[in-house]
Structure formats: C-alpha cells, structure tokens
C-alpha positions in Angstrom: 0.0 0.0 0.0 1.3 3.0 -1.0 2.3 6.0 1.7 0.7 9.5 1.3 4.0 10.6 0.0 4.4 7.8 -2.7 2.0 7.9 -6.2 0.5 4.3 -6.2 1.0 1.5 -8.8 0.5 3.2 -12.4 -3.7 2.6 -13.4 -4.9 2.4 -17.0 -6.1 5.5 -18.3 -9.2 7.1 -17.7 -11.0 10.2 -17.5 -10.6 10.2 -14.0 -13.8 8.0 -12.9 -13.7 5.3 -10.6 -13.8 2.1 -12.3 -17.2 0.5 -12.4 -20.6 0.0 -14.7 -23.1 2.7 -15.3 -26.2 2.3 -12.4 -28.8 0.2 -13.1 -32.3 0.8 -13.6 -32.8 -1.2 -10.6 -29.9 -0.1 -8.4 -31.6 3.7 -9.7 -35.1 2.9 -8.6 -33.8 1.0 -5.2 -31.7 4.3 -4.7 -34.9 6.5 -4.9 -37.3 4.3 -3.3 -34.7 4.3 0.1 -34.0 7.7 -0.2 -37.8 8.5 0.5 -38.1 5.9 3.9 -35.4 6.5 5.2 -34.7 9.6 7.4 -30.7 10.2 6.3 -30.5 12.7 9.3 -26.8 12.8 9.4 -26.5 14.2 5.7 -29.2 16.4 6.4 -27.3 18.5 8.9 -24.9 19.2 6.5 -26.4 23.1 5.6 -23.5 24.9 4.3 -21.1 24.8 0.7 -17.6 26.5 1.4 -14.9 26.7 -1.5 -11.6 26.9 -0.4 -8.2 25.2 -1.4 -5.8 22.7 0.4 -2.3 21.9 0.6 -0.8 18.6 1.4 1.2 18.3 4.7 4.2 16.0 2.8 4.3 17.9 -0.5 3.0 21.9 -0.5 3.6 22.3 -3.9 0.4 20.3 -4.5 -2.3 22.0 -3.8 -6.1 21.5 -4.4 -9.5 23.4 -4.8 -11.7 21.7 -2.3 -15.9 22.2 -1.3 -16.3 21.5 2.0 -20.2 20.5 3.3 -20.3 21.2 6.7 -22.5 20.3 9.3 -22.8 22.2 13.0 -22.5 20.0 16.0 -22.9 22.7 18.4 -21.0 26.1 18.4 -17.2 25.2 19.0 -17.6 21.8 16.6 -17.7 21.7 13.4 -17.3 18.5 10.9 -16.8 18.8 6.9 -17.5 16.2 4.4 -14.7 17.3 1.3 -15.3 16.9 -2.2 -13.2 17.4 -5.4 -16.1 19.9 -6.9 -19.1 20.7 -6.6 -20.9 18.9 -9.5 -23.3 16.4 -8.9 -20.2 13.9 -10.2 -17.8 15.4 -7.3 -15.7 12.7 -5.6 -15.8 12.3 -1.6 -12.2 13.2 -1.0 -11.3 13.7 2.6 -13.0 14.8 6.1 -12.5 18.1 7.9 -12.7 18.5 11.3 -13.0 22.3 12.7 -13.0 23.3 16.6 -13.0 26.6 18.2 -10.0 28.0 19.4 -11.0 27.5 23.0 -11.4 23.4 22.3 -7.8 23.7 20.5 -6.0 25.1 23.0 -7.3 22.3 25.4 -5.3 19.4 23.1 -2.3 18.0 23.6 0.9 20.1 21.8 1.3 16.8 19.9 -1.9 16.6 18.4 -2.1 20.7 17.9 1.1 19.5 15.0 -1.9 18.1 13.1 -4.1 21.0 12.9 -4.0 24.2 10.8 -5.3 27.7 11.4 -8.1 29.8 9.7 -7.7 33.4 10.2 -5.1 34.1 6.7 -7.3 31.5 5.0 -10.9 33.9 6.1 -9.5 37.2 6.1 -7.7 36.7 2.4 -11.1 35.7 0.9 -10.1 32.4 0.1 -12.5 30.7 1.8 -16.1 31.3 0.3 -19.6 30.3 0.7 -20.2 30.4 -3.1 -23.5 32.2 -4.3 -24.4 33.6 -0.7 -24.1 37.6 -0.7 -21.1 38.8 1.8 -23.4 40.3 4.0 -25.5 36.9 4.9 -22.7 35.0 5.9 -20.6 37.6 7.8 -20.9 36.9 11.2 -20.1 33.1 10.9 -16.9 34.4 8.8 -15.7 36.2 11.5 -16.1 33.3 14.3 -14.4 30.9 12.0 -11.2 33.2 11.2 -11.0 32.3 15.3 -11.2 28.4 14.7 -8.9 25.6 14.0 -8.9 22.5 11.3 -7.7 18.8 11.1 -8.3 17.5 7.3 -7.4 14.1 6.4 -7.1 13.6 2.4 -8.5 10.1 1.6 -8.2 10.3 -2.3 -6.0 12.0 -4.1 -7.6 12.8 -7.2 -4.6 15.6 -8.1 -2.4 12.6 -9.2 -4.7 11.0 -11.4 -5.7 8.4 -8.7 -9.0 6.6 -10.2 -9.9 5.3 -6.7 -9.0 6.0 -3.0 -5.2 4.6 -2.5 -2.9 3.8 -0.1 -2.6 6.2 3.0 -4.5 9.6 3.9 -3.0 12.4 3.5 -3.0 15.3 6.3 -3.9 18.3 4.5 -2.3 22.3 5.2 -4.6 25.6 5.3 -3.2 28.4 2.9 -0.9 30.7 4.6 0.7 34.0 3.5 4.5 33.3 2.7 6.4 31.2 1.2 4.8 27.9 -0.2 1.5 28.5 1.6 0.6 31.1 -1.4 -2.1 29.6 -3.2 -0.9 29.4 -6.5 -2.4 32.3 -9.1 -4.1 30.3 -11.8 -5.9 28.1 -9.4 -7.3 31.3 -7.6 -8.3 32.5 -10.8 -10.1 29.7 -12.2 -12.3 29.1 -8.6 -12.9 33.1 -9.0 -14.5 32.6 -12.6 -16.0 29.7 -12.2 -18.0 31.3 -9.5 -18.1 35.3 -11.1 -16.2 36.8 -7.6 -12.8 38.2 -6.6 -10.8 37.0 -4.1 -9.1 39.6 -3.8 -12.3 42.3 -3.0 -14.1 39.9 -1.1 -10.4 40.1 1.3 -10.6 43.9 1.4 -14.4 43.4 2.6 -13.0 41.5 5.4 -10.1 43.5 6.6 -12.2 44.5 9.8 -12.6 41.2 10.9 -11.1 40.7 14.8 -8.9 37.6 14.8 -7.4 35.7 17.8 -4.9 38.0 19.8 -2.7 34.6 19.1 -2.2 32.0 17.2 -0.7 28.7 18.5 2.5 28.0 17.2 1.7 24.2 17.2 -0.8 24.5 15.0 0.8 25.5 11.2 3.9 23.6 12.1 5.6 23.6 8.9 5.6 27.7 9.6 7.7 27.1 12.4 10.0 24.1 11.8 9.8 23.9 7.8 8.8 19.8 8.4 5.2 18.3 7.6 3.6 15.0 8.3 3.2 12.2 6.1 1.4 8.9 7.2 3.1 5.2 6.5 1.6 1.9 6.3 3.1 -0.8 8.2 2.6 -4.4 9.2 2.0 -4.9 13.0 1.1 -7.6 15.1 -2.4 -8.0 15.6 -4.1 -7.4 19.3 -5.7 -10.2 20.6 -8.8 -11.1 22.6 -8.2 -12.4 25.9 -9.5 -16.4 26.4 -12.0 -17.6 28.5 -13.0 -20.5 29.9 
C-alpha cells in the first residue's frame, strides 16, 4: 500500500472515474425508493457549501481546490465532508474537522502539530460560501477566522488516482508566505468559475477581529519547515483475551 508521500502503482487511463458499470435501472429505482423511507439525518445537517483550497502536509507544492459541506454539531464543533467539486459527479475526498479556538488550546501540543489555522485563510477571501451575498454569511466568517482544522485527504484525485489509494493524507490551510501562497491560476479559475474576486471579497473583510494569538503548534511547517506524512506498516495483531 502506498504512503501518502508515494503515487501508487501506475492505473490504465481514464477520465478520471472510478472504475465500475453505469447504475442500473434497478440499483436507480432502489436508490430513490430508500431515499424517500429513510430519514438520512446525518446528511441532512450538512447546511452549508464552502470553496476553499488545500495543501498537502508532505508535499505543499500540491495543492487542491476543495468544497467542504459542513455540518454544526454545536458552536465550537464543526465537521466537513470534502469533495473534489461541486458537480453532482464530485468525488468524496477527505474529512474536515473544525473546533473553536477554546477546544484547540485544550489538546495536547502533539496533536495541535496536526491542525491548521483559519484566520489568513478567512480574512484573504479564500475561503467562500459560493452564491451567498457577503453580508448573509458575515458573522459566521468572522467566528471561524478564530477556529482551527484537522483535514485528512482520503483520495487523491490531483495525481490522477482513479480510486481512493494507499494512506490519507494530512492536508495544510493556505498561509501567506512562502509555499502557503495559493498558486495564481488556481485562484483565478475558482474566481471565474463562480463570477467573484478573491481579492475584493479580502478587502471586505479586513475588519474582521482575529485571535490575539495564534498557536504556534498549530501550522507547524511555519515554524519548523517539516510536515507529516502517514506510513503503512505491518504490526502484530491485538488479541482477545481467552476464557474459559
């Protein structure tokens, strides 16, 4: 299995599908028919589309443009089911996990090395909630700049993957020097896709009051120029205790 720092075993070529048949009539009509007894509440909590852009932990030269559908658990916990786009074909990608600043500084420093920061990534007008005016949205703009994220890449689709292999990859929020600059044409193409300006929607944020601090765990590459990648490894097997 391949590490999130290794491109798996060469696929044929594609046009970046999965593998598989079309659906059914039957596996259509079964889909439908569940959809309308059964409740789905989880999904159905998930009330908001942000657009924003990802880098990975092992590699920052890659970096993605990703729609996060996030759901509320209360007001300091936030979690994010991350797709590729935000066509009805978009590919399940990763999970994001977003706590308030108060619930970050409670972890322990070695788990704050995992986590990223929001406040550049708000206050730039990266982060979007695509076709919702400015104005709507602003208050939950300016709590978020405050939070904290954990994203864990499960496929990565920016390598021509055609399914979901080897490791997950721990993802990096956009960040103001160096190779934390979200690269130009990628900006640009989100921008026209969805007729806005980074850049304005940035200066319509300026005024927005972010944390007096933030942690120096969190970012770490900032700090120590080293990120994270995650290995696969063969280890023995816990086993159930025996009883009589």
């Amino acid at each position: 299995m391949a590490s999130s720092d290794h491109p798996p075993p060469a696929m044929p070529p594609s046009d970046g599908q999965p593998p598989g048949y079309p659906m059914s009539v039957g596996q259509t009509m079964l889909d439908k028919g569940a959809s309308m007894l059964q409740s789905l509440k989880p999904i159905k909590r998930f009330e908001q589309h942000v657009c924003t852009f990802a880098l990975y932990s092992h590699d920052m030269t890659r970096q993605i443009e990703t729609h996060h559908y996030v759901a509320r658990l209360n007001q300091d916990f936030l979690q994010c089911a991350v797709y590729d786009s935000d066509d009805s074909s978009g590919r399940l990608i990763g999970v994001e996990y977003i706590v308030s600043d108060g619930i970050f500084e409670a972890l322990p420093p070695e788990e704050q090395k995992l986590w990223h920061s929001h406040a550049y990534e708000i206050k730039s007008g990266l982060w979007v909630n695509p076709r919702v005016p400015e104005m709507v949205g602003k208050v939950e703009i300016a709590n978020l700049a405050k939070t904290y994220g954990k994203f864990w890449c499960t496929w990565q689709v920016d390598r021509g993957d055609r399914l979901p292999l080897g490791a997950p990859a721990l993802m990096m929020s956009p960040q103001a020097v160096n190779l934390g600059r979200v690269h130009p044409d990628l900006l640009q193409r989100r921008d026209d896709k969805y007729n806005i300006s980074s850049e304005a929607i940035g200066r319509s944020r300026l005024e927005i009051v972010e944390s007096e601090w933030v942690n120096p765990q969190a970012d770490y590459w900032k700090q120590h120029g080293k990120g994270f990648a995650v290995n696969v490894v063969p280890t023995e097997m816990k086993r159930r205790a025996h009883f009589p």
